[in-house]
Structures are given as C-alpha cells and as structure tokens.
C-alpha atoms as one frame of an Amber mdcrd trajectory, in Angstrom:
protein
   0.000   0.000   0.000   1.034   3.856  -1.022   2.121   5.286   2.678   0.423
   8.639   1.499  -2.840   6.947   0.016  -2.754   5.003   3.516  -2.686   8.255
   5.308  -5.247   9.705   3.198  -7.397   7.292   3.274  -7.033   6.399   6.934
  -7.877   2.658   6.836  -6.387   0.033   8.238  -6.588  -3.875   7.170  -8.733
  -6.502   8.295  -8.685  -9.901   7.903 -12.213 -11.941   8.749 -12.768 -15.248
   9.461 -16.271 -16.751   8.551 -17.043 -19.617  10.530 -17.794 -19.210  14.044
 -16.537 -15.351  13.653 -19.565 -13.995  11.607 -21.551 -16.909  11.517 -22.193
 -20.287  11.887 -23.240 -22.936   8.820 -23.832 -26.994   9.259 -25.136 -29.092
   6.537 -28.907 -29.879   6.726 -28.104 -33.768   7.256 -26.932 -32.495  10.503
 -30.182 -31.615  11.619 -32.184 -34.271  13.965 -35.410 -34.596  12.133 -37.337
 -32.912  14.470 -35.561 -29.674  14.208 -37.485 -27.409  11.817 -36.186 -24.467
   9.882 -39.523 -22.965   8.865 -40.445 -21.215  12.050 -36.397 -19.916  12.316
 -36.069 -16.185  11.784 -32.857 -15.205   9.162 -31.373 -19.082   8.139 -30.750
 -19.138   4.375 -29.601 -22.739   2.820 -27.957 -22.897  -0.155 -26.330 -25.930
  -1.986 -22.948 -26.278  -3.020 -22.402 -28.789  -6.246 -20.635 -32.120  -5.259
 -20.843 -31.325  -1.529 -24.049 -31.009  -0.049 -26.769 -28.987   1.326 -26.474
 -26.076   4.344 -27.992 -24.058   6.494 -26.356 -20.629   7.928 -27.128 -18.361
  10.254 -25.313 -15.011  10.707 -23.898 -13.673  14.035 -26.551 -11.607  15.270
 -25.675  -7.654  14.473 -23.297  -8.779  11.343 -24.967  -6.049   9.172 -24.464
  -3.081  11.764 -20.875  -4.380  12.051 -19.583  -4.425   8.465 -21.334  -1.103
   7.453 -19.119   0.578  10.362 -15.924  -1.454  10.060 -15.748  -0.786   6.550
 -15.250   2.471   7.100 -12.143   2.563   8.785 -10.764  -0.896   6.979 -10.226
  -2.544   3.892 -11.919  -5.928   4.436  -9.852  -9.097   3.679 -11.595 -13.055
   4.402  -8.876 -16.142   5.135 -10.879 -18.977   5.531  -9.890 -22.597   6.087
 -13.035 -23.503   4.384 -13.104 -24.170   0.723 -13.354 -21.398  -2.594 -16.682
 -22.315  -3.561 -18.063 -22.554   0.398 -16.647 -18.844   0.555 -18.147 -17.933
  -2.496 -21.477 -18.650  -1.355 -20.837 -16.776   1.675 -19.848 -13.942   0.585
 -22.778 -13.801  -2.120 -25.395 -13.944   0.851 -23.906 -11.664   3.079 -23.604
  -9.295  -0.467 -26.789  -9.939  -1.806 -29.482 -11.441   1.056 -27.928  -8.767
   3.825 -26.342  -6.065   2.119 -28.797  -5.448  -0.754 -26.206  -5.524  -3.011
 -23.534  -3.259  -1.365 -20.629  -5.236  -1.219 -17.966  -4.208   1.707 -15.364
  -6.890   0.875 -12.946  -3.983  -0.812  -9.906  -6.667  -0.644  -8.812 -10.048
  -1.047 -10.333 -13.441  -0.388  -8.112 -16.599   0.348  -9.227 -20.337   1.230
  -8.234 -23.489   1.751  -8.074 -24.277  -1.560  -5.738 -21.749  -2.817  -3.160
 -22.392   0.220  -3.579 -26.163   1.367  -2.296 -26.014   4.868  -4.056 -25.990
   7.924  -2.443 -22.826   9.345  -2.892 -18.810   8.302  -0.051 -16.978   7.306
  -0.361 -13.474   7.057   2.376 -13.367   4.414  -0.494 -15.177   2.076  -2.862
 -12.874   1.864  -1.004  -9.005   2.706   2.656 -10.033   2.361   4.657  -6.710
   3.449   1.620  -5.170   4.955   1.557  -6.759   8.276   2.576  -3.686  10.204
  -1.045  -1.916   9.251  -2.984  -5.162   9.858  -5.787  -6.869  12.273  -6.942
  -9.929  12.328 -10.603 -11.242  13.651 -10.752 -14.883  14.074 -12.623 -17.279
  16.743  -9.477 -19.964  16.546  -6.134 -17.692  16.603  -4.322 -20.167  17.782
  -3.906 -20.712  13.404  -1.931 -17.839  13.216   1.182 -18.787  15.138   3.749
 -16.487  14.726   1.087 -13.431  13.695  -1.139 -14.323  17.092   0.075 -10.524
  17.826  -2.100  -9.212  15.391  -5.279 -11.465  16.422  -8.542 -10.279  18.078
 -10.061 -13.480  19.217 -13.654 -13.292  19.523 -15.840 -16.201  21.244 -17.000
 -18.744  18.746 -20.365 -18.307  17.009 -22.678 -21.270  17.647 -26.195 -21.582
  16.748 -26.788 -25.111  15.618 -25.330 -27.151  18.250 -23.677 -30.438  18.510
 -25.318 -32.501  21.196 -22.062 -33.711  22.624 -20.354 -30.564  22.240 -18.812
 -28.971  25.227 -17.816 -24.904  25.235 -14.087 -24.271  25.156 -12.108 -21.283
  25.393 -10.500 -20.275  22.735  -8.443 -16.961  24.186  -4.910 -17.550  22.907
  -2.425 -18.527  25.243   0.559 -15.102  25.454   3.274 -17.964  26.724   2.632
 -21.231  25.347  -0.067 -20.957  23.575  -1.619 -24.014  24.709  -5.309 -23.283
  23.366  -7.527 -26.619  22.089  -8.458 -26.535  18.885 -12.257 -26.021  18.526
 -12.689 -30.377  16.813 -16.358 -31.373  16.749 -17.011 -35.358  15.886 -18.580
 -35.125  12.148 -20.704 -38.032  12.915 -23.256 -36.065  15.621 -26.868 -34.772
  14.572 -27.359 -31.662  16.084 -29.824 -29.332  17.754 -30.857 -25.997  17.415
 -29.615 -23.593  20.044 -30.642 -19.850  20.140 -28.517 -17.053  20.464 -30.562
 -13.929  20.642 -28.733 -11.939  23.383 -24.878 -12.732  21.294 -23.730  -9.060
  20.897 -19.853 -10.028  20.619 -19.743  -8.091  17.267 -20.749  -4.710  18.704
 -17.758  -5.387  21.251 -15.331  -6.442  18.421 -16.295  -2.939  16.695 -15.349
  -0.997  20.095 -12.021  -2.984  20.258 -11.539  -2.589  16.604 -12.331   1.516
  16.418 -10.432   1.868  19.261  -7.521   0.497  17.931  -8.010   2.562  14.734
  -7.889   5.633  16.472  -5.031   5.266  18.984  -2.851   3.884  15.740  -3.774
   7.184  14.052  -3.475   8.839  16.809   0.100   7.854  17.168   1.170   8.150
  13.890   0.184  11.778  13.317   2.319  12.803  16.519   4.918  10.616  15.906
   5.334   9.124  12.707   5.576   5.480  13.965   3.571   2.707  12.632   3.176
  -0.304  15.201  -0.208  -2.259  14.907   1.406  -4.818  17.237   1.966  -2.197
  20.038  -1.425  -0.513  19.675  -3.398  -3.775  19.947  -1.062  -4.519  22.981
  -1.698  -1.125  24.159  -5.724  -2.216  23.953  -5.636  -5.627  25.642  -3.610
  -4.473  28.332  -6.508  -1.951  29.121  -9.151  -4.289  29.803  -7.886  -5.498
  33.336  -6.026  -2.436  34.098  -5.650  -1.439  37.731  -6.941  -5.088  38.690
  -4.761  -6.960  41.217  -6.330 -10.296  41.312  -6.032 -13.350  44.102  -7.494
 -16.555  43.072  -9.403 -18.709  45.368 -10.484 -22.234  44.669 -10.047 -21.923
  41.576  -6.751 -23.607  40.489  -6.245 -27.818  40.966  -4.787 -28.443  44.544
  -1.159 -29.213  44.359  -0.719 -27.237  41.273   0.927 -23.902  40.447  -0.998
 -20.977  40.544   1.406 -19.035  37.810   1.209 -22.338  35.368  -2.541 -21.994
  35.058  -4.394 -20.641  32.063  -7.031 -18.415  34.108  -4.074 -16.414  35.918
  -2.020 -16.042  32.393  -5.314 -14.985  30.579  -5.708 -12.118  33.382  -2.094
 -11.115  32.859  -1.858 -11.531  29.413  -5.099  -8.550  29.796  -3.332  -5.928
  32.383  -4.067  -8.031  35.380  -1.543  -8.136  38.468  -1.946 -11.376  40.083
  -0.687 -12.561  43.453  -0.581 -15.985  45.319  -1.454 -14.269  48.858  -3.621
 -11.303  50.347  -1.722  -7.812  50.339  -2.789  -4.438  50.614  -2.821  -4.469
  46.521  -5.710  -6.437  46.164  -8.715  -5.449  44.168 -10.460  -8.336  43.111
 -10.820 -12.265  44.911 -11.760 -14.664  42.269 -13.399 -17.620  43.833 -15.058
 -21.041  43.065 -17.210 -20.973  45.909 -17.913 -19.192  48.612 -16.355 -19.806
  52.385 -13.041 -20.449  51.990 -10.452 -18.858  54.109  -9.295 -15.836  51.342
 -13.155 -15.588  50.461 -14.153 -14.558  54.605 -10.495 -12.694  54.406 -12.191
 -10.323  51.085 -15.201 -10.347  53.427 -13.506  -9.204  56.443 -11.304  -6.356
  54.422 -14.803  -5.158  52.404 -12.862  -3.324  49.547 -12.011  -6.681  47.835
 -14.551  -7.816  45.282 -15.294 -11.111  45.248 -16.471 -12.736  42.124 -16.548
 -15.860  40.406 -14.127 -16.437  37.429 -16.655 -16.002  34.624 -16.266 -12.712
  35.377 -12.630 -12.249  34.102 -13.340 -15.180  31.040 -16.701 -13.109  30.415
 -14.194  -9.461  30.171 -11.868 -11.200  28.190 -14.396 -11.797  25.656 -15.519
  -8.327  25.245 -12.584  -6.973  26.077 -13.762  -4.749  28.865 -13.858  -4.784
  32.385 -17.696  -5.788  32.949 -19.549  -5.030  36.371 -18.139  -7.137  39.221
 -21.777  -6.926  40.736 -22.530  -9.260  37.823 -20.815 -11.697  38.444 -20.537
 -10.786  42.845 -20.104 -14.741  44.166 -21.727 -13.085  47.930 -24.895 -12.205
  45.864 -25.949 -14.612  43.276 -25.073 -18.461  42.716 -22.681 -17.574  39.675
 -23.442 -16.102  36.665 -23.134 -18.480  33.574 -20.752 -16.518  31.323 -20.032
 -17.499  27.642 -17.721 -19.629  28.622 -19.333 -21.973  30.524
C-alpha cells in the first residue's frame, strides 16, 4: 500500500474469518429430524455442487458491524473452508444482507488456494503486516502473527449434542489453546442465540484500535499495529490486582494456570497471597479462608471467574456486581 494513500485514506486492514466469527453454517443432514427451519427467523440454505446442502445463520448484528468497520478498513476473508463454500458466503452476506452493497474492498483466500491448515499473514497481505488486524474465533492458526489477532468467542447456533464450550483466548506464553474439533458423525440441535452481541464489542475494540494507531502516527510518525493492539488488551484489566481462590487444581501452580495467564496476558496483576494491593478475589465458591479474608477487608470484590473469562471476551472490564459470588449463585458466562 502507497504510505500517502494510507494516510489519506485512513484505513487500516482486516482480515475476517467466517465460521464461528460472523456466523455459523452446518449441513442440513446435521439436523435431527425434528428440528425445523420454517419457524427460524434469518437461516438461508444454499447448496454447493458435489458437496451437499447447508444451512447458515449469521452472528446476530453482522450487518451493523460491516457497514461501520468498513469504514475505517479494507476488508480481507482467510478462511480454512473451501473457494466455492466462501463464495457462497460472501454472495449472501452481499446480496441477502447487504442489498447488493458489497464491503469486501480486498482479497479473499481459502483453503483451496493455500492447502495447509495454518494462516499466514504473508499469504494474503505479504509486506503489509505492520497496518494489519486480524478477527478470528481460533487464533491459535496464526502462530507467529497471534500478535495481530482479536479473538472473539466462537459463534454457535446449531449445536452439537455432545459438544462442550471451550475457550479459545490464545495462550501469550505457550499458547496451549484446544483446537475447537467437533465429531462429524453427531446430529445436532438448534440452540438460540438472541442476546450474542460479541460483534458490537469487536467494533469498540476494533475503532479503538483505529484511532489510537492514528493517533500515534500523526504525533509521531511510527507505525506499530502490534503495540497498539497490545496497548488495547492491556486496558481491559487495568488497575486489577487479582487473588485466586479455589479456583486452580490443589497441588498445582498458581502461575502455570491458564485463568491467571489470561488475566495477565489482559493488564491483570496477580498474586498468590492477600496484600494491601488487592482489588479483586476470584473464587469457586464461597467460604473459603481468602473468600471470609475479602469479606472481612470489604474493599475486595469477590467474584466468580466467569467474570474475568466473560471481560476477556468483550474486552472490557464488565460489572463485578454481575458476576458478585456473595450475591448470586454464579453467573453463567459465555464460557461456561
């Protein structure tokens, strides 16, 4: 890209996944027989030659979200899935949701044009990477480029019986983060998701980002995507010094768990013992020694860990009295 166009222009990259990012498609012989699709609001089905038939149904606020992003990014699509499954996509989001307008200004790469199982950002914007973002449910594909990743929580409307929710923030360390494998040979269910609003969150992070890079650049020339998404993570737990209570496996090491890198990964300070720092008690139950400790002190809050998973997802501190472990039983964040 021209560096002056670029500053003219003011946009940015961004790379979009499709499955489980902006929507979620399974093919109709996936369906128990019982499940309907005339009485669902917004599933299209389509057929792709020599594959099979499929039902889709787009992350809820999709439309909202690529109107605004567009504005401030040229719009890219990786996708492990094949060329002509992308295709089709991108024709209904286009034509069905768009009326027409299409906002996918850049390139499109599958499968089928790269044949590996991992994303390289050299494939699709080789030279570019430095004014690039990437939104993806699994970044734990992007390996060395996890830097430039905005996970957001899987998508999941038709649901796999057997299916269990995972979490899918990427490791900072050792990047130890399951990859999201469903057994082909389950029928599933139909699940709603009426209340996902992940995407409007995404579109904070996203403009955010967009306007501290500019920001930046016009004061002091530099151009560092890496350091302005860092700059944006690190703000979501800002200011919180975390104990955990409960939470961990007995025996094991409170600094080798996921939960404690996720929160410091984020801006967290954690600690293995009450101090004077402490902000926030995360506990499993309620009881315990540290929890009556956080009781005792009163300026501790004590909540239950989906309520750093659930900030991590939207990447912002939510309200503690959420998720307050003294008031309610838990509540069920999207991770489970």
């Amino acid at each position: 890209m021209d560096i002056q166009s670029f500053k003219e222009t003011k946009k940015l990259h961004l790379i979009l996944d499709l499955d489980h990012t902006l929507l979620h498609t399974i093919r109709k012989d996936m369906l128990r027989p019982s499940c309907s699709l005339d009485n669902i609001k917004d599933v299209y089905q389509f057929y792709i030659e020599g594959d099979a038939d499929y039902c889709v149904k787009f992350r809820p606020g999709i439309v909202k979200f690529l109107e605004k992003i567009s504005k401030l990014f040229h719009i890219h699509v990786y996708t492990m899935a094949t060329r002509a499954y992308a295709n089709m996509i991108i024709q209904i989001i286009i034509n069905q949701l768009m009326n027409g307008f299409s906002v996918f200004t850049g390139k499109i790469l599958t499968r089928s044009d790269t044949g590996k199982d991992i994303k390289n950002l050299n494939s699709i914007l080789p030279g570019e990477e430095y004014l690039t973002l990437i939104l993806d449910d699994s970044p734990y594909i992007w390996h060395q480029f996890k830097h430039h990743v905005i996970p957001i929580y899987p998508y999941k409307y038709f649901k796999t019986v057997t299916e269990t929710p995972q979490i899918l923030i990427p490791n900072p360390e050792d990047n130890e983060v399951e990859k999201n494998n469903h057994s082909k040979g389950n029928k599933s269910s139909i699940i709603g998701s009426p209340h996902d609003n992940h995407l409007r969150s995404m579109y904070n992070v996203l403009a955010s980002v967009h306007h501290h890079f500019f920001y930046y650049l016009n004061s002091s020339g530099i151009l560092n995507i890496k350091q302005n998404l860092k700059w944006r993570r690190k703000k979501v737990l800002s200011g919180v010094h975390v104990l955990f209570s409960g939470v961990f496996p007995l025996g094991t090491k409170p600094r080798e768990q996921s939960l404690w890198k996720y929160a410091k990964y984020y801006g967290a300070i954690c600690y293995e013992g009450f101090n004077d720092n402490i902000t926030h008690l995360v506990a499993a139950r309620k009881g315990t020694e540290k929890v009556l400790e956080a009781e005792r002190r009163g300026t501790v809050f004590i909540v239950n860990p989906n309520w750093i998973y659930d900030s991590l997802a939207h990447w912002i501190r939510l309200p503690e009295n959420d998720f307050n472990l003294m008031r309610i039983k838990g509540k069920m964040g999207c991770f489970g």
